[in-house]
Biopython code that builds the backbone (N, CA, C, O; Angstrom):
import numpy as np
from Bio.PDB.StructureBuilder import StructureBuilder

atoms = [
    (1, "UNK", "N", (16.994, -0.599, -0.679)),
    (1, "UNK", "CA", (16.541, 0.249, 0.413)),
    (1, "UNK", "C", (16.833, -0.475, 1.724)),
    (1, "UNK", "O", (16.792, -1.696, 1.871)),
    (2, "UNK", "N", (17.048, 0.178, 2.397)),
    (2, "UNK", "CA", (18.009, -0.599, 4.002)),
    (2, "UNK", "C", (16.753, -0.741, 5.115)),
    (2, "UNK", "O", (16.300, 0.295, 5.600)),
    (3, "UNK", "N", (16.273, -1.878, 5.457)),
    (3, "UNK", "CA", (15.429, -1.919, 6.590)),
    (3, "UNK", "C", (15.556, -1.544, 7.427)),
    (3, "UNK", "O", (16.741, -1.472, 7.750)),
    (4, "UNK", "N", (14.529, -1.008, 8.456)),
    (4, "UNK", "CA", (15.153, -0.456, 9.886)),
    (4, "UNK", "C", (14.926, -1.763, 10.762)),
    (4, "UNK", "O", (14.107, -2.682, 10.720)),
    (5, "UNK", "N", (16.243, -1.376, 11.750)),
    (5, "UNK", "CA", (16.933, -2.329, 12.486)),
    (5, "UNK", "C", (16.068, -2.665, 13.565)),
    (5, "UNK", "O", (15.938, -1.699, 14.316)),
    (6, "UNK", "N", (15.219, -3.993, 14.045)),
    (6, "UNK", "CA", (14.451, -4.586, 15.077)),
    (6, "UNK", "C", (12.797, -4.027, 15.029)),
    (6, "UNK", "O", (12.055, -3.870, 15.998)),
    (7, "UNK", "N", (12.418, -3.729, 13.235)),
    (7, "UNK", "CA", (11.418, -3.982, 13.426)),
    (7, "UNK", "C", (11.032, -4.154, 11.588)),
    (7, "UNK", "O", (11.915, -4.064, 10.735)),
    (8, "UNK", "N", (9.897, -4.351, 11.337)),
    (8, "UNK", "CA", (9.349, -5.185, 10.760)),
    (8, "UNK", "C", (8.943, -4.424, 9.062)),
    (8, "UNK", "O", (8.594, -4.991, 8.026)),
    (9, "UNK", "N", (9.163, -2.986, 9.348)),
    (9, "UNK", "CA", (9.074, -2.086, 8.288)),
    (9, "UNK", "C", (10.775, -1.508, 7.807)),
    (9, "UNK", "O", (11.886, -1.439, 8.331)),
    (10, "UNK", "N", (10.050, -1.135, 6.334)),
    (10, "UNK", "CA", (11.349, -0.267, 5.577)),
    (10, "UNK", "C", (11.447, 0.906, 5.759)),
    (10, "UNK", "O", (10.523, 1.408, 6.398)),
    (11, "UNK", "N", (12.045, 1.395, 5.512)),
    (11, "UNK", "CA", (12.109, 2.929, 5.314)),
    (11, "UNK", "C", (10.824, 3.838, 4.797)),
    (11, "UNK", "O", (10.120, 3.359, 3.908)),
    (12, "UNK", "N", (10.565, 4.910, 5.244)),
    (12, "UNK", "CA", (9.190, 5.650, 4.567)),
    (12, "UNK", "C", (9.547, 6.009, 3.076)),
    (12, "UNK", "O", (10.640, 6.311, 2.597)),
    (13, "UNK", "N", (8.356, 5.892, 2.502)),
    (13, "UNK", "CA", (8.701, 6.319, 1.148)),
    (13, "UNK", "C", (7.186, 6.471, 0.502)),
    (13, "UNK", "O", (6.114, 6.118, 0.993)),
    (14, "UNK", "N", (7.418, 7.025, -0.586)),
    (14, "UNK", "CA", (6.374, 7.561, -1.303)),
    (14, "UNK", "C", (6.134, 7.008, -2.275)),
    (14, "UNK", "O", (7.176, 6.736, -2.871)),
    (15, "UNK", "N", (4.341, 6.333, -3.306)),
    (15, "UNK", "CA", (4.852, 5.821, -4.333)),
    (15, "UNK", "C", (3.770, 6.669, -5.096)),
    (15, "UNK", "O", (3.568, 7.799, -4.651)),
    (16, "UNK", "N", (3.241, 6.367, -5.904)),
    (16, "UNK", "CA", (2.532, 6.776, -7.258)),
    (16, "UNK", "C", (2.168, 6.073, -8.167)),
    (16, "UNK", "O", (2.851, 5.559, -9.053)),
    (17, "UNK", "N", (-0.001, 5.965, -7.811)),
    (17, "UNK", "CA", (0.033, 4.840, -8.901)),
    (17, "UNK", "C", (-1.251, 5.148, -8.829)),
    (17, "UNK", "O", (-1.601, 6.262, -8.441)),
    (18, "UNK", "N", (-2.329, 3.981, -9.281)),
    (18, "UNK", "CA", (-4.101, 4.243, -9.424)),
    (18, "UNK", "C", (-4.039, 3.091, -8.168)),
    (18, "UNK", "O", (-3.386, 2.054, -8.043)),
    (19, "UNK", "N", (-4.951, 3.718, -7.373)),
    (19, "UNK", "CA", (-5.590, 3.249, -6.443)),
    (19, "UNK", "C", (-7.059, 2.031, -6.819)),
    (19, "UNK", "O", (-7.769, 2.259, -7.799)),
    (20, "UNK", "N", (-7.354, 0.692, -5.825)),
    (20, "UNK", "CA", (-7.951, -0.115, -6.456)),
    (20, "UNK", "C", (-8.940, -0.745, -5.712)),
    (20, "UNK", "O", (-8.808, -0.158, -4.638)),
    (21, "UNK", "N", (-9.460, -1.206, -5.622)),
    (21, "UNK", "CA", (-10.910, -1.866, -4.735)),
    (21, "UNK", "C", (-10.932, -3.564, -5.061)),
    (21, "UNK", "O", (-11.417, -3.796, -6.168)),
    (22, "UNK", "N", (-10.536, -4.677, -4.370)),
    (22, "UNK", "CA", (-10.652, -5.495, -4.215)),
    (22, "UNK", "C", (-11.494, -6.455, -3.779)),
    (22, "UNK", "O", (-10.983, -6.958, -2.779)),
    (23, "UNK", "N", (-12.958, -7.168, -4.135)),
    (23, "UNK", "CA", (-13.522, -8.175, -3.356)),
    (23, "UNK", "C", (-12.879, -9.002, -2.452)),
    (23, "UNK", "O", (-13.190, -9.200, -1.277)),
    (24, "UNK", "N", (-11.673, -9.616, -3.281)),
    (24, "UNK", "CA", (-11.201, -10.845, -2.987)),
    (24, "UNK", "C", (-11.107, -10.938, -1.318)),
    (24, "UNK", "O", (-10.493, -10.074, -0.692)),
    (25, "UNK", "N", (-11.692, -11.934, -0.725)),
    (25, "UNK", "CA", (-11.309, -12.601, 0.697)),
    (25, "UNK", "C", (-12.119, -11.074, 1.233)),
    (25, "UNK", "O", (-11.141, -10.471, 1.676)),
    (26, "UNK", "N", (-12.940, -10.433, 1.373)),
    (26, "UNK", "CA", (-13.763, -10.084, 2.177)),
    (26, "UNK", "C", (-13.252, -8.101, 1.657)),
    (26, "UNK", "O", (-14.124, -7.388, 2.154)),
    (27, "UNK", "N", (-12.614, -7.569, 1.193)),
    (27, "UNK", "CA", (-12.171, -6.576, 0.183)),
    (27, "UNK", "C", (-11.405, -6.124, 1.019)),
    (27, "UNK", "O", (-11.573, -6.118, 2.239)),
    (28, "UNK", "N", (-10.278, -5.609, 0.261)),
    (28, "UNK", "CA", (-9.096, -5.016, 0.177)),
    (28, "UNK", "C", (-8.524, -3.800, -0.943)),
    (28, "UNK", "O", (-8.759, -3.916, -2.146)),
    (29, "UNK", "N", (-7.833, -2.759, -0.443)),
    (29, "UNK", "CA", (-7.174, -1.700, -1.369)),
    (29, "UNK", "C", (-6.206, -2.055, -1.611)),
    (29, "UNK", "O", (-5.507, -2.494, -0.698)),
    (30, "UNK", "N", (-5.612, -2.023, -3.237)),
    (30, "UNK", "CA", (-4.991, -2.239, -3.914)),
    (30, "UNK", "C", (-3.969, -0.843, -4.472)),
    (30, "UNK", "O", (-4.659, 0.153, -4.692)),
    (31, "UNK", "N", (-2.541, -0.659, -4.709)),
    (31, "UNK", "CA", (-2.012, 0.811, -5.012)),
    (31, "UNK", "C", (-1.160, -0.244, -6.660)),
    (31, "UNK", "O", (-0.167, -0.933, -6.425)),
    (32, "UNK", "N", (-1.452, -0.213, -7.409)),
    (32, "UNK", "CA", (-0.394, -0.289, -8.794)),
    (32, "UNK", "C", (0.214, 1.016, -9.179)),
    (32, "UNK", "O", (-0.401, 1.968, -9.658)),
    (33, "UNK", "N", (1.666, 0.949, -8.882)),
    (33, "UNK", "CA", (2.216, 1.810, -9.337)),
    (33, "UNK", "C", (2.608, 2.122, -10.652)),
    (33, "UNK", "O", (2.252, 1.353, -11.545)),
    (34, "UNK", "N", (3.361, 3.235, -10.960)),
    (34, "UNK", "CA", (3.609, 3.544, -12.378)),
    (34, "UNK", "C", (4.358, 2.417, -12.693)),
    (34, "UNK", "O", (3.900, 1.921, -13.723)),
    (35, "UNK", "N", (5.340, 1.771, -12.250)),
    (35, "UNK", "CA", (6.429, 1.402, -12.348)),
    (35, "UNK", "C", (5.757, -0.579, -12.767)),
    (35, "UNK", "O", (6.327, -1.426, -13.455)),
    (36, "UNK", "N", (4.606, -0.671, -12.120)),
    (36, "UNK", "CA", (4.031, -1.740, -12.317)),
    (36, "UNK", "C", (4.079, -2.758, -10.956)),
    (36, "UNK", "O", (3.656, -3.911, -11.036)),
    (37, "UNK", "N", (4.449, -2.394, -10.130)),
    (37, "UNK", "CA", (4.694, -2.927, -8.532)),
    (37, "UNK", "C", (2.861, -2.962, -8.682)),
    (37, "UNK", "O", (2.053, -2.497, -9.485)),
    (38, "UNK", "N", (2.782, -3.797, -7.412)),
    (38, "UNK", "CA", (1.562, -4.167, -6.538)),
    (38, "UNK", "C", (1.584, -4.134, -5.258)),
    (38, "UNK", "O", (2.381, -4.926, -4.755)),
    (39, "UNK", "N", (0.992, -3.499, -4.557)),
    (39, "UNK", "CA", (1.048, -3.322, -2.643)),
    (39, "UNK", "C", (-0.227, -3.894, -2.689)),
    (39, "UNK", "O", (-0.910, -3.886, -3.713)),
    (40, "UNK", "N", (-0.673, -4.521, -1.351)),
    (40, "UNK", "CA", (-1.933, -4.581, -0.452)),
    (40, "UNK", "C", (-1.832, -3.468, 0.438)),
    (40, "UNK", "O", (-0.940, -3.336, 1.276)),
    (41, "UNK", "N", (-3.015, -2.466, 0.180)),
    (41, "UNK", "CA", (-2.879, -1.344, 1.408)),
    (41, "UNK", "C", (-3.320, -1.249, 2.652)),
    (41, "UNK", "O", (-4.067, -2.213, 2.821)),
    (42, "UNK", "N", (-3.263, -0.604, 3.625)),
    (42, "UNK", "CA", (-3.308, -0.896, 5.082)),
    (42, "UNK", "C", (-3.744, 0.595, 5.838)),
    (42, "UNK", "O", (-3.958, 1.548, 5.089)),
    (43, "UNK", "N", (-3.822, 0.712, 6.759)),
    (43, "UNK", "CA", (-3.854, 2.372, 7.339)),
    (43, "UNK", "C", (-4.727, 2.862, 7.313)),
    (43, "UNK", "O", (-5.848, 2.365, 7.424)),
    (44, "UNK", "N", (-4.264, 4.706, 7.055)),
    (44, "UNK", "CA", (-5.266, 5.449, 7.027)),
    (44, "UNK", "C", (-5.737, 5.600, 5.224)),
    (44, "UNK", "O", (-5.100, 6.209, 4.365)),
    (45, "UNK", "N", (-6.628, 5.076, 5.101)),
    (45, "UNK", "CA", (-7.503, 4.885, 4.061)),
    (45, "UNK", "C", (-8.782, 5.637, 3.800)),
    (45, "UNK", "O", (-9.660, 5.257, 3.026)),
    (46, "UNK", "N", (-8.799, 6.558, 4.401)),
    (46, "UNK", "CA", (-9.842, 7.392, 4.443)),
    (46, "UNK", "C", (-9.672, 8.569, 3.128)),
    (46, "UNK", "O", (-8.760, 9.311, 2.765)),
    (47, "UNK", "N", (-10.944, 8.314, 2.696)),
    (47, "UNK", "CA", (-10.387, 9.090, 0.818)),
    (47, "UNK", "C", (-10.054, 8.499, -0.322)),
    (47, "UNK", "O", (-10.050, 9.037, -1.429)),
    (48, "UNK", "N", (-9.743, 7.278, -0.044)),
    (48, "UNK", "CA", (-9.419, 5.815, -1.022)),
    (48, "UNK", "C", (-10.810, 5.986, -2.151)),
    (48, "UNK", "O", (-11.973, 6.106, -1.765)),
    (49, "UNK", "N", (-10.451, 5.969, -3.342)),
    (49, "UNK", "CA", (-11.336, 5.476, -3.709)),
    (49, "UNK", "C", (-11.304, 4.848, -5.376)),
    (49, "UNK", "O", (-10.745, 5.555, -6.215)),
    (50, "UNK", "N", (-11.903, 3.540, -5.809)),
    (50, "UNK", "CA", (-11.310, 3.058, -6.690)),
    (50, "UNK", "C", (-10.995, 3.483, -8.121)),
    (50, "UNK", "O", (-11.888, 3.732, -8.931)),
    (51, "UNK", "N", (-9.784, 3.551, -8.385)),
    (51, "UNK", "CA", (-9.509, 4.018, -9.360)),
    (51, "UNK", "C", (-8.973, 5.461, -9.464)),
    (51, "UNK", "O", (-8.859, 6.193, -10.448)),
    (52, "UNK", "N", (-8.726, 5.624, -8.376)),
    (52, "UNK", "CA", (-8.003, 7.222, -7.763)),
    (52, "UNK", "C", (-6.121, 7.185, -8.442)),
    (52, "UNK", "O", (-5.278, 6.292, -8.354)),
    (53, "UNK", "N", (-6.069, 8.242, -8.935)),
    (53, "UNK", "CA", (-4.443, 8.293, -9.595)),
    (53, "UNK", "C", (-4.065, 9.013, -7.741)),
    (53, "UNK", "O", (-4.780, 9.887, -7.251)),
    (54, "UNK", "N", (-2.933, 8.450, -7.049)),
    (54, "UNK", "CA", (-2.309, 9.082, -5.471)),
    (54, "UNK", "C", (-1.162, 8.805, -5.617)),
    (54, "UNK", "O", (-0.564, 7.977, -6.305)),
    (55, "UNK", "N", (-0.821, 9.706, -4.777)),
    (55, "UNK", "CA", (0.473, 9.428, -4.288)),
    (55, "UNK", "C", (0.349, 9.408, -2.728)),
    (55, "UNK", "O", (0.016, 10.313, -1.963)),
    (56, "UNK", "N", (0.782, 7.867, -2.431)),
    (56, "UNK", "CA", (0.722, 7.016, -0.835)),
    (56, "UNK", "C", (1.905, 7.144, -0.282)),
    (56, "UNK", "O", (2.988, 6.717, -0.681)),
    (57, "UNK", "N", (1.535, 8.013, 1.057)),
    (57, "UNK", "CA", (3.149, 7.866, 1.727)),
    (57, "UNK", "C", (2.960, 6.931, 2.951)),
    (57, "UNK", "O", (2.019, 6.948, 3.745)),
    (58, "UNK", "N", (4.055, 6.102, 2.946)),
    (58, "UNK", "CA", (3.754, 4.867, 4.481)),
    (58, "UNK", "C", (5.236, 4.145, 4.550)),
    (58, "UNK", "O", (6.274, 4.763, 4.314)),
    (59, "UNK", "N", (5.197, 3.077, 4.824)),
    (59, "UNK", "CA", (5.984, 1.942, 4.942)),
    (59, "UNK", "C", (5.357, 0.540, 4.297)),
    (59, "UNK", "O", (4.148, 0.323, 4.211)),
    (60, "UNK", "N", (6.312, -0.291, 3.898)),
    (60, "UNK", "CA", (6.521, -1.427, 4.077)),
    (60, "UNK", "C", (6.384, -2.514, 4.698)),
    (60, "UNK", "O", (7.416, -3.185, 4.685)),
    (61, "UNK", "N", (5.203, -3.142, 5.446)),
    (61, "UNK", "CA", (5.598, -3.936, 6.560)),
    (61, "UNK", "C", (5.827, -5.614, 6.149)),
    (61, "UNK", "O", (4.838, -6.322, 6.340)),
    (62, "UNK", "N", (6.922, -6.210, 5.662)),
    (62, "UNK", "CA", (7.693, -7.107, 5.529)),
    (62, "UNK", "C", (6.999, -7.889, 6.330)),
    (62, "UNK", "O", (6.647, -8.860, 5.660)),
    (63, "UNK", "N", (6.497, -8.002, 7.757)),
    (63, "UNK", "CA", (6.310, -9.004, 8.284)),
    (63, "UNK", "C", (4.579, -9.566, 8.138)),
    (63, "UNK", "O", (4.171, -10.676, 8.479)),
    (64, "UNK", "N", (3.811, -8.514, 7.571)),
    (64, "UNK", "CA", (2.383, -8.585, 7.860)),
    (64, "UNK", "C", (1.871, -10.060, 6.527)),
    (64, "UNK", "O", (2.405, -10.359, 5.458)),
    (65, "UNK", "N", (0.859, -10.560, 7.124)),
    (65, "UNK", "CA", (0.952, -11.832, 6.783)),
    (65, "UNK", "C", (-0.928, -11.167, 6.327)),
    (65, "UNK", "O", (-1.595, -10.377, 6.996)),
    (66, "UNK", "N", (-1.283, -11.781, 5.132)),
    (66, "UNK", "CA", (-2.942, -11.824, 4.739)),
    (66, "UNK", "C", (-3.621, -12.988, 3.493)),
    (66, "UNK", "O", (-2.900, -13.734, 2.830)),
    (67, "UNK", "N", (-4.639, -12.949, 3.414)),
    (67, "UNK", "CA", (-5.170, -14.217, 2.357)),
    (67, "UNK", "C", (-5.286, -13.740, 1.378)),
    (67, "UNK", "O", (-5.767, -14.577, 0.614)),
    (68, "UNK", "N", (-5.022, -12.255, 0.595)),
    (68, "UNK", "CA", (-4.912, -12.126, -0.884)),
    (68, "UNK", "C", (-3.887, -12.086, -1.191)),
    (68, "UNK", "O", (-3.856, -12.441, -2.369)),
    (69, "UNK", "N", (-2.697, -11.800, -0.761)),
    (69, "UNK", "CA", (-1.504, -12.647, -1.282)),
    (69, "UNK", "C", (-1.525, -11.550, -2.689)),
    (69, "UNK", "O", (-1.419, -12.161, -3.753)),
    (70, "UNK", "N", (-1.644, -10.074, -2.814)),
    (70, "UNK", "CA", (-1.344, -9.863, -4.042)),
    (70, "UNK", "C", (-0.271, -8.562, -3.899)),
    (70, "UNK", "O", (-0.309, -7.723, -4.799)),
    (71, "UNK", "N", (0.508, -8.409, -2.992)),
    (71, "UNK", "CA", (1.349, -7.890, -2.991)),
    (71, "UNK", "C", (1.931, -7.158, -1.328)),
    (71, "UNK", "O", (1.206, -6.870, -0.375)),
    (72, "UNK", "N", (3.554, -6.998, -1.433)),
    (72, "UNK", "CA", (3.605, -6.396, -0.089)),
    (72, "UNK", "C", (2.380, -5.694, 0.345)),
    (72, "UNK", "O", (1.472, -5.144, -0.278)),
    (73, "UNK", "N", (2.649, -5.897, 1.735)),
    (73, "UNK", "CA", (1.563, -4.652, 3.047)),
    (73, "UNK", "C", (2.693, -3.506, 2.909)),
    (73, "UNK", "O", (3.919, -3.443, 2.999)),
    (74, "UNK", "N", (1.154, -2.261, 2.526)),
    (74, "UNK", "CA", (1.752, -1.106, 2.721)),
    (74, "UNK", "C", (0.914, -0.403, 3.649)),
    (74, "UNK", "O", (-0.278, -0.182, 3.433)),
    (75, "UNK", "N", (1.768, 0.082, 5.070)),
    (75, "UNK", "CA", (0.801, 0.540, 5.694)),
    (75, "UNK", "C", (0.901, 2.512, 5.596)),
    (75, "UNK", "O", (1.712, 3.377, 5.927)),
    (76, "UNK", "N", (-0.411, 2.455, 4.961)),
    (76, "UNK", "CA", (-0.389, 3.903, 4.485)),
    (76, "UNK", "C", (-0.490, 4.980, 5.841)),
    (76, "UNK", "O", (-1.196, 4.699, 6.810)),
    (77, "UNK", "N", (0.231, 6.111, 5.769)),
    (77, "UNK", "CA", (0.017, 7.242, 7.160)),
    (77, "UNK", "C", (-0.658, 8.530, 6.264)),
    (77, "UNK", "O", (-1.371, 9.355, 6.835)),
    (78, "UNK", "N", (-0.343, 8.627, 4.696)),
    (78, "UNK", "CA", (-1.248, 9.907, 3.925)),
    (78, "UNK", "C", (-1.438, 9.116, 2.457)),
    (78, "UNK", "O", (-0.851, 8.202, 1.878)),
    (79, "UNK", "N", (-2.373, 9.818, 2.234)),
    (79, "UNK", "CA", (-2.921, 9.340, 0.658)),
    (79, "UNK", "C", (-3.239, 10.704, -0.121)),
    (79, "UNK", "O", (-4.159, 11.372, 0.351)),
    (80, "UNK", "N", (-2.466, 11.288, -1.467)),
    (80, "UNK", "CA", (-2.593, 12.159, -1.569)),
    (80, "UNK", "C", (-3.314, 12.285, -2.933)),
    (80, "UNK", "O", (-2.581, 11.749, -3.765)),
    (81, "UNK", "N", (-4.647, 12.853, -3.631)),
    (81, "UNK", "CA", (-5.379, 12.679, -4.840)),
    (81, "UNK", "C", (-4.171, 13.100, -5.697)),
    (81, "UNK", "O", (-3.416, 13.887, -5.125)),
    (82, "UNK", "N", (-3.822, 12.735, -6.974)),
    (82, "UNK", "CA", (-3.172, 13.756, -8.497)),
    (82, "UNK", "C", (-3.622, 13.703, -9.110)),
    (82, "UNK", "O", (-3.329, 14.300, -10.146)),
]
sb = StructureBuilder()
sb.init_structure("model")
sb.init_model(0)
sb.init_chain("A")
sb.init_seg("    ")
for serial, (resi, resn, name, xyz) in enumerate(atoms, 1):
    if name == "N":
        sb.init_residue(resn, " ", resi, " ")
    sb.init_atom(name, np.array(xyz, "f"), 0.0, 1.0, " ", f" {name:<3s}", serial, name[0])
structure = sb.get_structure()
């Protein structure tokens, strides 16, 4: 997938997976996809809730830096229930 040019995200895209609830380092949302990928989620998170089957549409942000360390930042713009 081709990054966009002079900034810090990929391309928009959509994924599909169970949504997750994290303690670790003060809590965090978690997206495991079908495919078995791991994101740290970001955004609009409103509706999140653990253990939700969604489909998350956002970006990538390559540059975002955090202390759980359990997978790219995805910064979500919709979260959709399935």
């Amino acid at each position: 997938m081709a990054g966009l040019r002079g900034t810090g995200y990929r391309a928009q895209m959509k994924l599909k997976g169970t949504i997750s609830r994290s303690d670790l380092e003060g809590g965090q949302w978690l997206l495991k996809t079908d495919s078995g990928e791991q994101y740290q989620l970001a955004g609009k998170l409103e509706g999140a809730k653990d253990g939700m089957r969604a489909e998350v549409e956002g970006k990538v942000d390559k540059q975002a830096m955090g202390f759980g360390m359990v997978g790219p930042h995805f910064a979500v713009q919709k979260i959709t229930a399935i």
